[in-house]
RORORO-586968 format. One record per residue (C-alpha): residue number from 1; x, y, z. Coordinates in nm, 2 decimals. Each point is the difference from the previous one (the first is absolute). Layout:
REM residues N
NUM_X_Y_Z
...
This chain:
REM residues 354
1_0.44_-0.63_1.17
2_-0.12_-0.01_0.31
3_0.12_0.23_0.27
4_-0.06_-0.10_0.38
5_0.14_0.23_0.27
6_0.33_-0.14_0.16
7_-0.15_0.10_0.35
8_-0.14_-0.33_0.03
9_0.33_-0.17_-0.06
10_0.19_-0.15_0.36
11_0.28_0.23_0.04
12_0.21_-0.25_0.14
13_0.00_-0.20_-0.28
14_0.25_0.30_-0.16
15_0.16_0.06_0.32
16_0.33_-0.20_-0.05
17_0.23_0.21_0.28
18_-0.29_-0.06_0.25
19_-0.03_-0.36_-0.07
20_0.39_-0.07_-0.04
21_0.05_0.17_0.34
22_-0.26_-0.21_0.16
23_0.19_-0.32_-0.10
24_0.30_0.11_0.13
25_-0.11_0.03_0.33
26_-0.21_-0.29_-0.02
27_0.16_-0.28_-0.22
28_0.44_0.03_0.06
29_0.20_-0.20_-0.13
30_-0.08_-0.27_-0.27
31_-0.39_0.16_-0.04
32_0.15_0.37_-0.05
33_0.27_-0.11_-0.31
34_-0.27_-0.21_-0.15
35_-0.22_0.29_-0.03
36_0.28_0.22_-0.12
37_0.04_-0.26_-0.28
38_-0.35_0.01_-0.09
39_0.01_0.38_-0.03
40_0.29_-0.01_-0.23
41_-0.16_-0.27_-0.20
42_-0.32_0.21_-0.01
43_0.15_0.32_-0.12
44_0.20_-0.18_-0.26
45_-0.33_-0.15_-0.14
46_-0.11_0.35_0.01
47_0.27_0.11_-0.19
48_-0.01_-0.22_-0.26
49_-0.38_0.05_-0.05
50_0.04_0.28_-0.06
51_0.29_-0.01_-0.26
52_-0.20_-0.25_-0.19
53_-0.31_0.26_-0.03
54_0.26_0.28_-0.13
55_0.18_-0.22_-0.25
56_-0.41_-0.13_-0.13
57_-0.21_0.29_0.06
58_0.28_0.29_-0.07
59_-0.10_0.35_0.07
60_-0.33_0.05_-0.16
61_-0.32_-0.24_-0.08
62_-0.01_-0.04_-0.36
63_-0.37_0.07_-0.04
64_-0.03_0.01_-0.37
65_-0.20_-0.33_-0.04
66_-0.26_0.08_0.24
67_-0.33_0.07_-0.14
68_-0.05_0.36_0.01
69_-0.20_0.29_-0.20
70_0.23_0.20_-0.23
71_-0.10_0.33_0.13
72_0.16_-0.17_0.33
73_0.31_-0.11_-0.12
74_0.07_0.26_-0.35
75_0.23_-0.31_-0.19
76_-0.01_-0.36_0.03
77_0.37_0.04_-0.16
78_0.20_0.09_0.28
79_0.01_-0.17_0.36
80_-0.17_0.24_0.26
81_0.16_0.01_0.35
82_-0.16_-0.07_0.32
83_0.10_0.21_0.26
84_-0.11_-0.11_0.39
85_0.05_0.31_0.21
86_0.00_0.00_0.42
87_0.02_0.35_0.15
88_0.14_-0.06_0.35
89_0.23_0.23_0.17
90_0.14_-0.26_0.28
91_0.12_-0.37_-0.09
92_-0.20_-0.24_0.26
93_-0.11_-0.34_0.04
94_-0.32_0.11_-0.18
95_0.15_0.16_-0.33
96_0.16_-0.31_-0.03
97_-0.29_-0.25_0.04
98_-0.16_0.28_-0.28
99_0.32_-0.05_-0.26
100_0.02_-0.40_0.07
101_-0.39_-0.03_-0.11
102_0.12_0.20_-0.31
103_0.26_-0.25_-0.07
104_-0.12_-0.31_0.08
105_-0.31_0.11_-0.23
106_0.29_0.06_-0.28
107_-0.10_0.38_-0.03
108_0.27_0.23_-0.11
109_0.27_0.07_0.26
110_-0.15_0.27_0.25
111_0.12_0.36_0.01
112_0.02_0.16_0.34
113_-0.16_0.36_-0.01
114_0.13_0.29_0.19
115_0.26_-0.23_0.23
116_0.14_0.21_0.27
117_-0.17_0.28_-0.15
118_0.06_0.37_0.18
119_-0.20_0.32_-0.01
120_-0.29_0.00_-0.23
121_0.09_-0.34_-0.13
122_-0.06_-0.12_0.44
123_-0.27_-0.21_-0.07
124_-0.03_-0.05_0.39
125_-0.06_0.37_0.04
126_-0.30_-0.01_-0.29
127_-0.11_-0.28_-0.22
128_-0.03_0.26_-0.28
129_0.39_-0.03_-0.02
130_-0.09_-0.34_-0.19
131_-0.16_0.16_-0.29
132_0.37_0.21_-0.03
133_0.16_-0.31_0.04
134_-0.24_-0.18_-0.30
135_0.03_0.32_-0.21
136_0.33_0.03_0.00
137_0.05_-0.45_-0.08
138_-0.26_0.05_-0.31
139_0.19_0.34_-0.18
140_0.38_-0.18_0.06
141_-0.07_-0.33_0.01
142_0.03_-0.01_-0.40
143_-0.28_-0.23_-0.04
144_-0.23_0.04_-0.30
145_-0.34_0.20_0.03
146_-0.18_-0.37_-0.05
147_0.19_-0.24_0.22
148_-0.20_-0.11_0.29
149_0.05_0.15_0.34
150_-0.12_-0.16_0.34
151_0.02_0.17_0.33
152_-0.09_-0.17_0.32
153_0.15_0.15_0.37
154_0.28_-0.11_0.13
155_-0.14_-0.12_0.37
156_-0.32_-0.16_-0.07
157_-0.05_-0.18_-0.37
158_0.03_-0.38_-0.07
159_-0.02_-0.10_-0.34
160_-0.13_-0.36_-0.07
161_-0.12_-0.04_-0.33
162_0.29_-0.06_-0.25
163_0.10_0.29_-0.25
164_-0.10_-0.11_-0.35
165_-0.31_-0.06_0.19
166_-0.06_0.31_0.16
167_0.14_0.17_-0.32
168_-0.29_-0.19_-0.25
169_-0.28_0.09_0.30
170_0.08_0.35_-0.02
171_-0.08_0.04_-0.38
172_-0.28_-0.16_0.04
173_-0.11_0.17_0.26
174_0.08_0.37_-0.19
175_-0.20_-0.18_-0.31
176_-0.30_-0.09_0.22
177_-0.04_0.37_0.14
178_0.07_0.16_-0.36
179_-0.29_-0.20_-0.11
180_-0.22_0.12_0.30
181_0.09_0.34_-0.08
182_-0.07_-0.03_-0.37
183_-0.35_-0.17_0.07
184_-0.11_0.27_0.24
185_0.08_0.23_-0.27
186_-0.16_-0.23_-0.31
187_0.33_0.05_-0.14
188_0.29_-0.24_-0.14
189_0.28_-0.02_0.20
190_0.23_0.16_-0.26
191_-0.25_0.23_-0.01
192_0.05_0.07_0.36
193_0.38_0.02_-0.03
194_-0.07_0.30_-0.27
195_-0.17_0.19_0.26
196_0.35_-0.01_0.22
197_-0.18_-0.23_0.27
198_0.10_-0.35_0.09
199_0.11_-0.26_0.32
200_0.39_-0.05_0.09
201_0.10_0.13_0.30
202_-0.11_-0.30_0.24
203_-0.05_0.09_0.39
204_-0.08_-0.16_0.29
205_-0.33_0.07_0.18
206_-0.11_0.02_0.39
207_-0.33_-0.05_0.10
208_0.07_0.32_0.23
209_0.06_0.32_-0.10
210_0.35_0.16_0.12
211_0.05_0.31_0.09
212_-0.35_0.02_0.12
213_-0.31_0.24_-0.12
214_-0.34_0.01_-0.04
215_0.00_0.26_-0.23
216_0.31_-0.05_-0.22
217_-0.02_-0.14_-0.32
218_0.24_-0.27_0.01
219_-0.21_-0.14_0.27
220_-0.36_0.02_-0.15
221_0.01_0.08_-0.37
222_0.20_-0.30_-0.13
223_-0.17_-0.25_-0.17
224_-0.14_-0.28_0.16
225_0.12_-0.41_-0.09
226_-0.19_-0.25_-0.27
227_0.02_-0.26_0.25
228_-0.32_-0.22_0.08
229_-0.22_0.14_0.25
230_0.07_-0.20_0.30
231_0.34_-0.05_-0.14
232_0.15_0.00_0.40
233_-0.33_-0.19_0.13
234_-0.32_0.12_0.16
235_0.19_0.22_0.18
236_0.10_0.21_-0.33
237_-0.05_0.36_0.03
238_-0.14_-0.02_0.35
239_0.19_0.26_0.14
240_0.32_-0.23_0.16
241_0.28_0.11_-0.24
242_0.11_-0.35_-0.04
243_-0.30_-0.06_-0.22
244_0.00_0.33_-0.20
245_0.15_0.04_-0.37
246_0.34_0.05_-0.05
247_0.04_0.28_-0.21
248_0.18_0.22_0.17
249_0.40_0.04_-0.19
250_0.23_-0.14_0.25
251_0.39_0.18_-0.13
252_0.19_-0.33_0.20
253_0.02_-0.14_-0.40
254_-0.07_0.03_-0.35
255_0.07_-0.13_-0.34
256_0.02_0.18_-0.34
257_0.21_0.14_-0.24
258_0.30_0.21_0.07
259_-0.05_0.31_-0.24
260_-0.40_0.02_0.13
261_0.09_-0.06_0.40
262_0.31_0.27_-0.03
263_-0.25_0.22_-0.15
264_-0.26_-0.04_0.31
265_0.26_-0.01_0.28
266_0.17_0.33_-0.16
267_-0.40_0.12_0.01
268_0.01_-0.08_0.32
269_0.29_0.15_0.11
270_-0.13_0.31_-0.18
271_-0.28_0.00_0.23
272_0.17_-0.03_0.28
273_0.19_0.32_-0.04
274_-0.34_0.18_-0.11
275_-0.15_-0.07_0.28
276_0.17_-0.06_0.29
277_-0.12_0.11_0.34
278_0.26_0.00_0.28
279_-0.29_-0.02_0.21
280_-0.20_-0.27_-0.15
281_0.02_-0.33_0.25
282_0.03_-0.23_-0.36
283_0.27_0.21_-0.15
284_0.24_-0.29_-0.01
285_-0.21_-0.26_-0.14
286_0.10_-0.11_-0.35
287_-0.35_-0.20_0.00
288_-0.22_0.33_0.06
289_0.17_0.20_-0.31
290_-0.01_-0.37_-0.23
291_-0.41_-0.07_0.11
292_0.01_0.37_-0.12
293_0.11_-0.01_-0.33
294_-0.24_-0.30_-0.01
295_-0.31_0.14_0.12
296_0.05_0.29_-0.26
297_0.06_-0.24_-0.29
298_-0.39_-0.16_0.05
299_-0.15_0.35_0.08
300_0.09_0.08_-0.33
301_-0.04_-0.30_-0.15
302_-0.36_0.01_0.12
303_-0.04_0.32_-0.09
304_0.06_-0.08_-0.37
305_-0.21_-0.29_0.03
306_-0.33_0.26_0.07
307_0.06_0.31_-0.23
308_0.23_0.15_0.25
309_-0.22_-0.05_0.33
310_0.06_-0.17_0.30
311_-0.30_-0.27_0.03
312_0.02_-0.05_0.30
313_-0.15_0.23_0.36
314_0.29_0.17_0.14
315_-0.15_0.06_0.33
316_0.25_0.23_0.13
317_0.24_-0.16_-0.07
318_0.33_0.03_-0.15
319_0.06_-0.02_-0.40
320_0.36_0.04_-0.18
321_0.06_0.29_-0.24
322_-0.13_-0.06_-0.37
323_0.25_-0.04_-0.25
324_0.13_0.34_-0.08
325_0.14_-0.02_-0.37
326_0.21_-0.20_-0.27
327_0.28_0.04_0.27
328_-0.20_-0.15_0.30
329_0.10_-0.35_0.00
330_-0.29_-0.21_0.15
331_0.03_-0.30_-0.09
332_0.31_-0.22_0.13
333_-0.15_-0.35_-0.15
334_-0.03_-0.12_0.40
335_-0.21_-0.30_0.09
336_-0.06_-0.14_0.35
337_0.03_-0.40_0.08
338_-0.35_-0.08_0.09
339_0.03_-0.34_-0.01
340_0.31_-0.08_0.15
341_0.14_-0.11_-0.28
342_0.32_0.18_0.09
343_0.07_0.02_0.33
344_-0.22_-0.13_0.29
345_0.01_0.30_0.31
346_0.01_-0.14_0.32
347_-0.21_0.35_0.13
348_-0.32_-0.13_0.15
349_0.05_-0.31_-0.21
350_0.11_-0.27_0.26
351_-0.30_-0.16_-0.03
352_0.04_-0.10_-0.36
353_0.38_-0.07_0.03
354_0.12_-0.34_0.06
């Protein structure tokens, strides 16, 4: 799938009052009930589009016969669901260019997130209220712990790449970075998934860092792409953000399993009420707690990797808290989209977007 920002789209082209009311004043008569005809006939066509997609496609992508690895997927007996979630709070022209893309790409029907939603559940008063709005979808929701679960926002994400295709890309993609893991670790990948570590929860990536920090660790101890060198040109890694790596987790998406991302967004809701600061600028910003969790999970990760030490030179900098005990969850199975596999950001990326 990928996700362009529906910024760039021509607001008048979604603007039907505008435009009707334009006609009228311009085009009585004859030119103003031909137009009104056209609308009708337009809506209608709408209309029956989509009743054909609900009476073919039903509620949920059957997404047993895709390719995927078993730990993935527990058992190629039963059909796993699909479930296509869109936080948004308002309905607008943009929600709905997000929930046609879904459609017309025959994803499972969208569900809204956190509509109308008041008090903590006011994702215009903090983003944060998403994550309530996602934890409480993935505990009621009655989905099974390995049906697959994408989340894009509501305002901004296109999808263009067809389902079953985006569906067979993302296994391969978790195989691919299993195997990476495995080999840095001259281990089998089963032998990995014994140790409790593996890929599944997907993310998008920014080549910026957001909320902002020279010290944190989200924004310097995060691992670094294994794209080609001068992967964005000669520019690459010059200093214009344009032509950095993206590797740093972007929360406008993900892809994964719904028993493993309920367990991270409840860890991150956890965290949230740890440590929140009234006074802290970020406070509200379901990306800062999310690149959290994340930054954590390769600390330790790399810590295990050397004995228990950190390679690298802190340098003053910031460093999350080891893990503490049996009970100290670390690792959440979260993987970043360096390749754009996924989703394509739009964040200093208009250069590469056609």
């Amino acid at each position: 799938m990928k996700l362009f920002n529906t910024s760039n789209l021509n607001p008048s082209i979604y603007s039907h009052a505008e435009w009707s009311e334009r006609v009228r004043m311009l085009a009585p008569g004859r030119e103003l009930q031909r137009h009104r005809n056209q609308k009708n006939r337009g809506r209608a066509f709408l209309i029956a589009m989509v009743l054909i997609f609900l009476i073919f496609n039903c509620r949920n992508l059957d997404i047993k016969n895709v390719s995927n690895p078993s730990h993935l997927l527990a058992s190629s007996h039963r059909i796993s669901r699909l479930h296509y979630l869109v936080p948004a709070n308002i309905a607008n022209r943009q929600v709905c260019a997000v929930v046609t893309s879904a459609l017309a790409n025959r994803y499972s029907i969208p569900t809204i997130l956190g509509y109308r939603g008041e008090s903590f559940l006011d994702a215009q008063k903090a983003h944060i209220a998403k994550l309530r709005g996602i934890k409480d979808y993935l505990h009621n929701a009655g989905g099974a712990s390995d049906d697959l679960v994408i989340i894009v926002d509501g305002f901004d994400v296109m999808a263009q790449i067809p389902a079953e295709a985006m569906i067979q890309r993302y296994f391969n993609l978790m195989a691919e970075a299993d195997q990476r893991l495995a080999d840095q670790r001259g281990i089998t990948v089963k032998e990995l998934h014994r140790t409790g570590v593996r890929q599944t929860l997907l993310w998008g990536t920014d080549k910026g860092c957001w909320p902002e920090s020279e010290t944190d660790p989200r924004c310097w101890l995060v691992p670094f792409s294994a794209q080609p060198r001068l992967i964005w040109g000669l520019k690459t890694d010059t200093g214009d953000l344009q032509y950095s790596d993206s590797r740093f987790l972007n929360s406008g998406t993900v892809i994964g399993p719904l028993g493993d991302l309920r367990k991270f967004i409840d860890a991150a809701l956890s965290l949230i009420e740890d440590d929140w600061d009234q006074n802290f600028l970020f406070r509200d910003s379901d990306q800062f707690y999310i690149a959290t969790l994340y930054a954590r999970q390769e600390y330790q990760r790399m810590r295990d990797l050397n004995g228990g030490d950190f390679p690298e030179d802190i340098a003053g900098r910031d460093v999350p808290r080891p893990e503490g005990g049996k009970d100290d969850v670390t690792e959440y199975h979260v993987a970043v989209d360096f390749d754009y596999a996924f989703t394509q950001t739009e964040c200093h990326n208009y250069r590469f977007v056609p």
